[in-house]
C-alpha positions as CSV (number, residue, x, y, z in Angstrom):
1,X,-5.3,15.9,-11.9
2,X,-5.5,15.0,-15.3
3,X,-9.5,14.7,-15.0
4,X,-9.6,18.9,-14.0
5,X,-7.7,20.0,-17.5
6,X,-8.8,23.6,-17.8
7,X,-9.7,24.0,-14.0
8,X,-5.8,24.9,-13.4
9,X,-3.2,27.4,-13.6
10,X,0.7,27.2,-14.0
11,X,3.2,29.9,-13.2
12,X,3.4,32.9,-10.2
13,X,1.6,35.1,-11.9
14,X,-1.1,33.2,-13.3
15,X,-1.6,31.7,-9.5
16,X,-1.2,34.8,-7.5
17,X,-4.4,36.0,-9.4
18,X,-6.7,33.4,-9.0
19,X,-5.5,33.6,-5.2
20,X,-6.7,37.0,-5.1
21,X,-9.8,36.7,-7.4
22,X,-10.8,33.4,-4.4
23,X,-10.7,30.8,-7.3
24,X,-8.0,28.2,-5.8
25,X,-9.1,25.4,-4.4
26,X,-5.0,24.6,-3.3
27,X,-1.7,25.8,-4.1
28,X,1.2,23.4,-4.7
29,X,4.7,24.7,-4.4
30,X,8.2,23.3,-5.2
31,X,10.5,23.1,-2.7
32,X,13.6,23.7,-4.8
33,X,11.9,27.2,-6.5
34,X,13.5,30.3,-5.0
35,X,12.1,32.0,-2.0
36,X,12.3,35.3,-3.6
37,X,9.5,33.8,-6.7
38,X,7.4,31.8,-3.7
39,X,6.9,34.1,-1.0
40,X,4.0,35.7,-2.5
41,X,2.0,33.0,-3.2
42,X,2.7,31.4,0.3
43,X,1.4,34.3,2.3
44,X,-1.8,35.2,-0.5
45,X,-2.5,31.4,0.5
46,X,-2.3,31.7,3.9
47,X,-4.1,34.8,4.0
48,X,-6.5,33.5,1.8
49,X,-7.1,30.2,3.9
50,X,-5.9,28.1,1.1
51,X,-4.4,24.6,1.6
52,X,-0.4,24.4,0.4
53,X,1.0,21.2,-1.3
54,X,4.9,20.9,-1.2
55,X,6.3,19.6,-4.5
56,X,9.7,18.3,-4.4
57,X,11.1,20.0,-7.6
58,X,10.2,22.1,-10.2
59,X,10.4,19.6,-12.4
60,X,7.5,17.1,-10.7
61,X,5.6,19.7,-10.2
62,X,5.8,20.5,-14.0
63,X,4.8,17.7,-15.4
64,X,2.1,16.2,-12.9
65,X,0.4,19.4,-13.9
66,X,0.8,18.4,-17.8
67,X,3.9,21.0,-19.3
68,X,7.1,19.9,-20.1
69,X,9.6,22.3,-18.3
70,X,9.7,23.3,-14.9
71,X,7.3,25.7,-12.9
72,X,7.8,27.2,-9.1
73,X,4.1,26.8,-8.4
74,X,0.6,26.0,-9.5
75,X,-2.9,25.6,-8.5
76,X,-6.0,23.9,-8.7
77,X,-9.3,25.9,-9.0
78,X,-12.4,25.7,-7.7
79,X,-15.2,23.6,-10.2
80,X,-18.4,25.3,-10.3
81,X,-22.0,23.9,-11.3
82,X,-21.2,25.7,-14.5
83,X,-18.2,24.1,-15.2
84,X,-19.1,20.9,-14.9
């Protein structure tokens, strides 16, 4: 992951947009994040046809996406000709 810094986005929010704006390539999710906080981005993903990783904890998911605390979900993003 660490070669696609800048073709990412960390938090709920930040991933339930690029889900809806067709810019996420996958989806990972931590298993230990509440329902309540994931449900959202499971079903944009599934509407959207998006593939779903399963992160153990908050914590992994965290840091193998480069931040130091926690985060419920993230996701990659599609790389263009432009951003390359």
């Amino acid at each position: 992951m660490s070669n696609l810094i800048g073709h990412k986005v960390i938090g709920t929010k930040q991933t339930l947009r690029a889900l809806k704006s067709g810019e996420v390539k996958a989806v990972y999710i931590a298993r230990d994040a509440e329902e309540r906080i994931v449900s959202d981005v499971q079903k944009a993903a599934k509407e959207s046809n998006v593939q779903m990783v399963f992160v153990p904890t908050m914590e992994e998911l965290g840091k193998a996406f480069g931040i130091e605390v926690g985060a419920a979900t993230a996701a990659l993003l599609k790389v263009t000709d432009e951003d390359l």
